[in-house]
C-alpha positions in Angstrom: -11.0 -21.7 -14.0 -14.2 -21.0 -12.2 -16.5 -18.0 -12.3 -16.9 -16.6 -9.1 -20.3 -15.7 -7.5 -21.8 -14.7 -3.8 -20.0 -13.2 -1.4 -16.1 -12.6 -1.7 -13.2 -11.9 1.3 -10.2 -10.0 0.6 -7.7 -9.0 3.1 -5.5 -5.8 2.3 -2.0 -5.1 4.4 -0.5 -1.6 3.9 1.9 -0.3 6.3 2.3 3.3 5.1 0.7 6.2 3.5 1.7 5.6 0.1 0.5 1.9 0.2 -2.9 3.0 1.8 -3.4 5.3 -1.0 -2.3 1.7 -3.3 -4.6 -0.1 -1.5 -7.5 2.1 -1.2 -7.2 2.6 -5.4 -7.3 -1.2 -5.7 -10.7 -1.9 -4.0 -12.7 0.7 -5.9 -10.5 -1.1 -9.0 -12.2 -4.2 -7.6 -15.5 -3.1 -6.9 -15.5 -1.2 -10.5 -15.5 -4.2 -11.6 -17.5 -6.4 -9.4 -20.3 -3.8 -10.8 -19.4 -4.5 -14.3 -19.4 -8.3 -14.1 -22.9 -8.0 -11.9 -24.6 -5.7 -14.6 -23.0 -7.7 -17.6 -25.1 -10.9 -15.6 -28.0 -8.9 -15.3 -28.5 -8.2 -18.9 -27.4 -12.2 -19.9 -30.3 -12.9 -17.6 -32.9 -11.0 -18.8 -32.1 -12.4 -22.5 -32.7 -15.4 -20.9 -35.7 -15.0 -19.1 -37.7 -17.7 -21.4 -35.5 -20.5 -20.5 -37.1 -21.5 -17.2 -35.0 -24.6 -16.2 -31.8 -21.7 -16.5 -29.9 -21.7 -12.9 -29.7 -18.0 -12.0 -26.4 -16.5 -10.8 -25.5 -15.2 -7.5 -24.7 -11.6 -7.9 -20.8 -11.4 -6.8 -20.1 -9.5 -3.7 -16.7 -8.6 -1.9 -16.0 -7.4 1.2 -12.6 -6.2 2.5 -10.9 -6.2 5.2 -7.2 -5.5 6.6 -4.3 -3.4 7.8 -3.9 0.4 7.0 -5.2 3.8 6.5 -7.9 6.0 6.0 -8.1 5.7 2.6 -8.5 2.1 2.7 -11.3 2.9 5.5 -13.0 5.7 3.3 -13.0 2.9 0.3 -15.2 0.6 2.2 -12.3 -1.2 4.1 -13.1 -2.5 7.2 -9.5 -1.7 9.4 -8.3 -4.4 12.3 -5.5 -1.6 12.7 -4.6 1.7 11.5 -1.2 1.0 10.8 -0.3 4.3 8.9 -1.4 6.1 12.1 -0.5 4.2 14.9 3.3 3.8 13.0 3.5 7.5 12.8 2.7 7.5 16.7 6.1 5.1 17.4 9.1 6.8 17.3 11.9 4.4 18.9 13.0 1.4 17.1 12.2 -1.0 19.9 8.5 0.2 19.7 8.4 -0.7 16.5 9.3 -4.2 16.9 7.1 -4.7 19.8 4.2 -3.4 17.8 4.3 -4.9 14.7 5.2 -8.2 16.4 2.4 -8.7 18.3 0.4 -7.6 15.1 1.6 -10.0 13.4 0.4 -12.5 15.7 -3.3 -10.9 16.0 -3.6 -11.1 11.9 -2.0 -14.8 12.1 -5.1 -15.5 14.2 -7.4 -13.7 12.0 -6.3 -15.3 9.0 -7.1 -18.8 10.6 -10.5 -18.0 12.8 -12.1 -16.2 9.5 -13.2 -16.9 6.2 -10.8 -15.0 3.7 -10.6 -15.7 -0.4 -7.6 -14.2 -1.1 -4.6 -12.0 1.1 -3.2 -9.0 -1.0 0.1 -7.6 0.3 1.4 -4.2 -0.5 4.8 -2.9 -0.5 6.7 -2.6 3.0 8.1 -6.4 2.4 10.0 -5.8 6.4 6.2 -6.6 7.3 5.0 -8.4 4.9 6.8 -10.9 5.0 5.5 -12.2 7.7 2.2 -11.7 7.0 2.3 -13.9 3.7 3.6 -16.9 5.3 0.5 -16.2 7.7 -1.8 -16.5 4.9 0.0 -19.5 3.1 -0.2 -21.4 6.6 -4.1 -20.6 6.9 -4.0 -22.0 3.4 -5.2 -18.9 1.3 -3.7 -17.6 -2.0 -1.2 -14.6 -1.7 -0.7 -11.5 -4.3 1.9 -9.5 -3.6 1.0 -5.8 -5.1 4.7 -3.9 -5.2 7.1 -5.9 -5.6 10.0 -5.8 -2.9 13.0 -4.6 -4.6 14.7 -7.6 -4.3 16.9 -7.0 -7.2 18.6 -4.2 -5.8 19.3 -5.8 -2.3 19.2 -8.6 -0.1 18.3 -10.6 -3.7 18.6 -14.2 -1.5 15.2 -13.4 -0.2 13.8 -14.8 -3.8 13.3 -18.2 -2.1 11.3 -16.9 0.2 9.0 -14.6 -2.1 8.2 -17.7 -3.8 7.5 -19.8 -0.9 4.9 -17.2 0.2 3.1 -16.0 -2.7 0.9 -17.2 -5.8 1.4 -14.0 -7.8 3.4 -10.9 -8.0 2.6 -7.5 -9.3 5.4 -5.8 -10.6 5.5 -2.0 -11.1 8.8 -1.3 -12.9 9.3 -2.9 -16.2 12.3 -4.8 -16.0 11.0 -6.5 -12.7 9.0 -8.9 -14.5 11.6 -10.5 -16.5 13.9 -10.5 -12.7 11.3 -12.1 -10.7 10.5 -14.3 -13.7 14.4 -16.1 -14.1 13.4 -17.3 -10.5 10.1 -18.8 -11.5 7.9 -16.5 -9.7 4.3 -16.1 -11.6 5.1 -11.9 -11.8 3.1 -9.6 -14.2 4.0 -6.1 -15.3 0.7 -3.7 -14.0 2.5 -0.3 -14.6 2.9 2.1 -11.8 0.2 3.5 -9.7 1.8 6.7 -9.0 0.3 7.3 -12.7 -2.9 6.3 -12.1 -4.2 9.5 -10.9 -1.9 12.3 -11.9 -3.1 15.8 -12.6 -1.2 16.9 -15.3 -1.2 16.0 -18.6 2.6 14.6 -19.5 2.5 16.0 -22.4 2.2 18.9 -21.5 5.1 18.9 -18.9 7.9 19.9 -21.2 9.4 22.9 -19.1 10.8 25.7 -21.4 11.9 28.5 -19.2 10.9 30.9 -21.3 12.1 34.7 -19.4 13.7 32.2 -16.7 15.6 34.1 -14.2 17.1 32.4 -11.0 16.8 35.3 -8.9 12.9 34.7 -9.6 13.1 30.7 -9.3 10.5 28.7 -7.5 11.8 25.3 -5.6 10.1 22.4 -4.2 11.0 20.5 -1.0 9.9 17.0 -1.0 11.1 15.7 2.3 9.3 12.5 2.0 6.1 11.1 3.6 7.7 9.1 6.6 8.6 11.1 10.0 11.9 9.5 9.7 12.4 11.0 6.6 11.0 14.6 7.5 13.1 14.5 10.3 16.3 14.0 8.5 15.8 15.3 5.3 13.4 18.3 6.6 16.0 20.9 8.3 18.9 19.9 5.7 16.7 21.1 2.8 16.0 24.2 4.3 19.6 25.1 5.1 20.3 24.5 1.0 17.5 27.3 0.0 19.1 29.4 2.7 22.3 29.2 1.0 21.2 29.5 -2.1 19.1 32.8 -1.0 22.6 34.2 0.3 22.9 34.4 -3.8 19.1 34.8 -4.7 17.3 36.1 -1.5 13.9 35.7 -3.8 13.8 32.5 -4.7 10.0 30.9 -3.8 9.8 28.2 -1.7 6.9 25.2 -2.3 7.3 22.8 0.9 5.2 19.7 -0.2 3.5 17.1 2.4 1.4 14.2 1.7 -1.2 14.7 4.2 -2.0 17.3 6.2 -0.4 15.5 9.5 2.8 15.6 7.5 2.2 19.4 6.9 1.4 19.8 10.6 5.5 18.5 10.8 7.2 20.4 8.1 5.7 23.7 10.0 6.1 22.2 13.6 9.9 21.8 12.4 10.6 24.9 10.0 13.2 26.8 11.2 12.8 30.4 11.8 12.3 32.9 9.4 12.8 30.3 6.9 9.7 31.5 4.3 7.7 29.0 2.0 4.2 28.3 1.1 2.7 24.6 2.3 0.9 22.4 0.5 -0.6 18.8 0.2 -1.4 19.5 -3.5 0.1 16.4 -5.9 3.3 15.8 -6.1 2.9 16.6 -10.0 0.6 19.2 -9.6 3.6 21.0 -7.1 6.6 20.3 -9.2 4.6 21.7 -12.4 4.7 24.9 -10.7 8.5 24.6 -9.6 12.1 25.3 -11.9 14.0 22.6 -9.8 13.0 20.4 -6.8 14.8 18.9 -4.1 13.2 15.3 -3.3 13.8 12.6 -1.0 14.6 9.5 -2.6 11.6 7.4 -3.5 8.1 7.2 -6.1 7.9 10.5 -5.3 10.9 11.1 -8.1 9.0 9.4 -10.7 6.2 12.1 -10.3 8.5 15.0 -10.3 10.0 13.1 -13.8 6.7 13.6 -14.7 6.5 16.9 -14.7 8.9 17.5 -16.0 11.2 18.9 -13.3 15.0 18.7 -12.9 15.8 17.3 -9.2 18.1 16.8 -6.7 17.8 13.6 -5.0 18.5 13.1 -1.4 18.9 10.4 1.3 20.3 10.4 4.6 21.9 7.3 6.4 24.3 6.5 9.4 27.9 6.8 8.4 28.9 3.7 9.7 26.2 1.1 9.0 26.4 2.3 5.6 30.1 1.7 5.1 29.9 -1.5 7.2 26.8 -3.2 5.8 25.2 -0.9 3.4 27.1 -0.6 -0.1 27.6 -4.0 0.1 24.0 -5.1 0.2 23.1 -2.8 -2.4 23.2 -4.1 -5.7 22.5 -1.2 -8.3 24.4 1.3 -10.0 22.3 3.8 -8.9 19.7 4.2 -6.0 17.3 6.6 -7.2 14.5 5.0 -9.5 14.7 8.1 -12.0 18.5 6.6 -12.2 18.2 3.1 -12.3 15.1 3.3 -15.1 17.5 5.4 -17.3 20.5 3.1 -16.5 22.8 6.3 -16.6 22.9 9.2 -14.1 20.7 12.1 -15.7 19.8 13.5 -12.3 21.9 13.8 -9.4 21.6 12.0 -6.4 23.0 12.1 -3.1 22.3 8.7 -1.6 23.6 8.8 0.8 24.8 12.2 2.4 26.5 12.5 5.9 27.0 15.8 6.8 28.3 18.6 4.2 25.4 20.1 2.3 27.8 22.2 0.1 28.3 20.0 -2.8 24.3 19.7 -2.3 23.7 23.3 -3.0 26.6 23.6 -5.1 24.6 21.4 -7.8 21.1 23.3 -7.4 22.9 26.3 -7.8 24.7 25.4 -11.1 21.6 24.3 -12.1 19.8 27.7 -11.6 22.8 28.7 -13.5 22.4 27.2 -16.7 19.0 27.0 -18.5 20.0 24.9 -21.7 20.8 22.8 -19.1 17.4 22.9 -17.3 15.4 22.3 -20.3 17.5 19.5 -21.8 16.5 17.7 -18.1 13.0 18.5 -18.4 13.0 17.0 -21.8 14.8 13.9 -20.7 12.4 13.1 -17.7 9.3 13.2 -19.7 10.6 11.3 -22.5 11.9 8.6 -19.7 8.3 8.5 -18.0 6.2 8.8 -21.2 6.1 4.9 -21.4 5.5 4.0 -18.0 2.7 6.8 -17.9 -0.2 5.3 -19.5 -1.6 4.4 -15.9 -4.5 2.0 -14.9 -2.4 -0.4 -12.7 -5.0 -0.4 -10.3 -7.4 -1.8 -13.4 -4.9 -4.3 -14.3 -4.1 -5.7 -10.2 -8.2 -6.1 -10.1 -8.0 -7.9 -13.2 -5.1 -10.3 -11.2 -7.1 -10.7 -8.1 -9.8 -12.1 -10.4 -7.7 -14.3 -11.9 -6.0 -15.6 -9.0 -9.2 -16.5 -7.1 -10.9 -17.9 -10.1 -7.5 -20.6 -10.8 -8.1 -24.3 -9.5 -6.6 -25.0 -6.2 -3.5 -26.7 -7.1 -1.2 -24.3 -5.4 -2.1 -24.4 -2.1 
């Protein structure tokens, strides 16, 4: 294993907002340390100073480059494509193909006209894919940072995974030992939805002291892609009006996770339908909520963490989920809050087709019974404690290291 020195290349690929926001926490991970290593050098150096015939070393540098958002841009990414944007922008499936295909091809060029060190991948494996076996054909060294959830679907993919990377970072525990029966080099980094939360989980125990439904705050989570807000969005909203029918003063907290997402949820709410908007944490929200209604996704593992009891939600087509769907799936359960407890402590309707009255029907037995609300909250913080401890970004940048300072006898 080699030290590295100079200047460094790393190409990021993030398709979404979520994996921006993954992304963008890795490079200043990286650069956090490229600073450490660089003053740890300095200071050898200048204990050093008397032996003249010492080489000096290059002070390490990296520059980054890739595929995403924003965040990435504001962390000192340099963007080929804003692919969080312009993916917002495409709303028919056919555009989609066309414009991820040909973006493929223009990063497939890239990755052979240009000096890169290492390719990290994050999450959205539909894309991914692809651009993996890119890199592995321009001969550079792959980490994949979120693992594809291979185990709970389409697990024959494995061969390919393994074909196309050099390492895996895995962000739910029991992934590592998965991945591992199939030989891939996979490491346990934790989650980064923990990295930067802004409560304190212990703190999160929700005891509903005085709690009275008629007086009960919920929060909509209608997830983060436009596919999502638009079928998730309008149902949500028609539960809180029937449960308003009931309690006409329950408090609405519509959460977004950027202010173009807010821009939708109020573009789409329907009329008279009263909440407050926000783009506050997804923690920081559900702290302030008795009971939340979520789309499937990370986002439940942050509502776990405050301590919130849930109601889980996912829409899909009738027909391709009797004809293909449960039979690719793999898992017990489909929500992550679910499968990490192995047992069903919240409720999830993944997927629902039409009738939202067993929907409301649970929220409002919920509101109904308080022992029952604080044995949840209790449960969900004592299931996230462990996984809560944060600093996977840390622990990626520590992988990247070690996978560009390996000997070359991989590629």
């Amino acid at each position: 294993m080699s030290e590295l020195e100079g200047k460094q290349r790393i190409f990021l690929s993030a398709c979404e907002a979520s994996g921006d926001a993954h992304c963008a926490n890795l490079i200043k991970a990286i650069q956090a340390t490229v600073e450490a290593r660089n003053a740890s050098a300095a200071s050898n150096a200048s204990d050093e100073e008397s032996e003249a015939d010492q080489p000096k070393s290059v002070p390490l540098e990296f520059e980054f480059v890739g595929v995403g958002g924003k965040r990435m841009e504001e962390a000192g990414c340099e963007l080929l494509e804003d692919t969080v944007q312009n993916a917002a922008m495409i709303y028919n499936a056919f555009g989609h193909i066309g414009y991820y295909f040909k973006l493929i091809r223009q990063i497939g060029r890239y990755l052979k006209e240009n000096s890169i060190d290492i390719v990290v991948v994050c999450d959205s494996p539909a894309f991914n894919f692809h651009i993996a076996k890119a890199a592995k054909k321009a001969g550079i060294k792959v980490l994949w940072y979120i693992a594809p959830q291979l185990w709970a679907w389409a697990s024959w993919r494995i061969w390919k995974l393994k074909r196309r990377i050099d390492k895996l970072a895995c962000i739910l525990p029991f992934e590592k030992d998965w991945f591992s029966s199939y030989n891939v080099d996979s490491t346990f980094v934790g989650n980064p939805v923990f990295d930067h939360l802004a409560i304190d989980i212990n703190d999160s125990y929700k005891s509903y002291a005085d709690f009275d439904p008629r007086s009960a705050t919920i929060a909509l989570l209608p997830g983060s892609r436009k596919a999502e807000i638009k079928n998730l969005w309008l149902p949500m909203q028609k539960v809180v009006t029937r449960l308003r029918r009931r309690w006409p003063n329950i408090e609405v907290l519509a959460c977004a996770v950027d202010e173009e997402a807010l821009e939708e949820l109020r573009r789409t709410t329907t009329e008279h339908f009263e909440c407050t908007y926000t783009t506050d944490p997804v923690d920081a929200t559900c702290a302030k909520a008795d009971l939340t209604l979520v789309a499937s996704g990370s986002a439940t593992l942050q509502v776990a963490a405050a301590g919130c009891p849930m109601v889980i939600m996912y829409q899909s087509n009738r027909v391709m989920w009797h004809l293909v769907g449960q039979w690719l799936i793999k898992t017990r359960f489909l929500s992550l809050v679910n499968i990490l407890a192995r047992r069903e402590i919240v409720k999830e309707f993944m997927p629902y087709f039409s009738s939202l009255e067993p929907i409301s029907g649970k929220c409002s037995a919920l509101l109904n019974n308080t022992h029952k609300l604080i044995s949840l909250s209790r449960e969900l913080v004592e299931l996230i404690k462990p996984l809560a401890s944060g600093k996977a970004s840390e622990k990626t940048a520590f992988l990247v290291f070690e996978l560009m300072e390996a000997e070359d006898d991989t590629l």
